[in-house]
N, C-alpha and C positions, 0 to 999 in steps of 0.2 A: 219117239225119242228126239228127234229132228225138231217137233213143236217145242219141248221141254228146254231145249238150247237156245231157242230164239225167244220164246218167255225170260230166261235169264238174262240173255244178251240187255233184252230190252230193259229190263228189271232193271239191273247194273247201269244201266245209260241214264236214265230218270233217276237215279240216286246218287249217282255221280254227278249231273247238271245239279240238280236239289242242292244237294255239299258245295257245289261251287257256288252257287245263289247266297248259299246261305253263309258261306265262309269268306266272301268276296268283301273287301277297302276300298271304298271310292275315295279318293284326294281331289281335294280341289284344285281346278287350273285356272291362276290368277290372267285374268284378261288387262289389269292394269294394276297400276301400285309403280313403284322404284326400284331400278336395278341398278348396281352398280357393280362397274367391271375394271378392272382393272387390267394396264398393259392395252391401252387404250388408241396410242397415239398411231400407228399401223397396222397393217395384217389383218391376221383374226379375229381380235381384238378389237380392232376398229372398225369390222365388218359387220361384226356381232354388235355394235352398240349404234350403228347407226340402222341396222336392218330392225334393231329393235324398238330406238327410237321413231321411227318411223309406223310401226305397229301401234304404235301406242302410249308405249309404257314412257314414263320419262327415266331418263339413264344417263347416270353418270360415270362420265367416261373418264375413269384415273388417265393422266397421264406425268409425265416429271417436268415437263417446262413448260415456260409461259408461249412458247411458240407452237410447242404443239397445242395447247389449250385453243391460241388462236384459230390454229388451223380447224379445233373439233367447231369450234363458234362458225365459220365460214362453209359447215355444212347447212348451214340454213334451215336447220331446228331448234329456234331459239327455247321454245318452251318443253321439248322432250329431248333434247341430246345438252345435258351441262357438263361442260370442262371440270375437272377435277384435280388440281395439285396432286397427285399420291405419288412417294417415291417408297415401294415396300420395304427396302430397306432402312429408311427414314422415320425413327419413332415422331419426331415433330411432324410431320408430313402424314402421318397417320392418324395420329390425335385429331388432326388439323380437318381431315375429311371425316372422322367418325361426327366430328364439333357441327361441321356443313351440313353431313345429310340428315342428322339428327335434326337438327334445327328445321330443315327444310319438311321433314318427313310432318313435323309436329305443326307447322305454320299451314302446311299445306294437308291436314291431317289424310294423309296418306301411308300404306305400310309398304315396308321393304319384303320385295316377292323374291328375289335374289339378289347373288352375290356370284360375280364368274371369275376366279383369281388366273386371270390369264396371265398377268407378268411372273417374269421368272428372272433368278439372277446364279451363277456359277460361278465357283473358284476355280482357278488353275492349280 
């Protein structure tokens, strides 16, 4: 009886590996393309687009003013970290960088791998 348990056990195991073979998604992981993050100019935000500029990818780093743009340019990745105007709450400001990356993505034909909406804004 003891044989007939471990026949199934096994049974059961191989058909369960089998189903997951067979039932498994692989997704691609983009190793380069454009990213664009937004809430750019500090933090996580700014952690995130230059640990990723830096990887590889080129990434545009939203931020709200021209002084922090400066600052993103003074990380000394001119061709994988680009400043980015974006104020989320700003419809012109957003046109304005959909207008950018598009253009950019198509000149450079390159595709956009993500998008990280780190800025955030709150009422009182």
């Amino acid at each position: 009886m003891a044989g007939g348990v471990v026949v199934w056990s096994v049974w059961a195991l191989v058909c369960a590996v089998g189903l997951h073979l067979l039932l498994r998604k692989e997704y691609p992981v983009h190793t380069s393309g454009v990213i664009v993050i937004t809430g750019a100019s500090t933090g996580i935000g700014r952690h995130a687009a230059v640990h990723l500029a830096r990887a590889g990818y080129v990434v545009f780093a939203g931020v709200r003013s021209s002084r922090d743009a400066l600052s993103i340019q003074n990380e000394n990745l001119p061709h994988t970290l680009l400043p980015l105007i974006l104020d989320v709450t700003n419809q012109t400001t957003i046109n304005s960088a959909f207008d950018t990356v598009s253009a950019y993505l198509k000149q450079n034909n390159l595709f956009l791998v993500g998008i990280v909406n780190k800025s955030g804004f709150f009422y009182f």
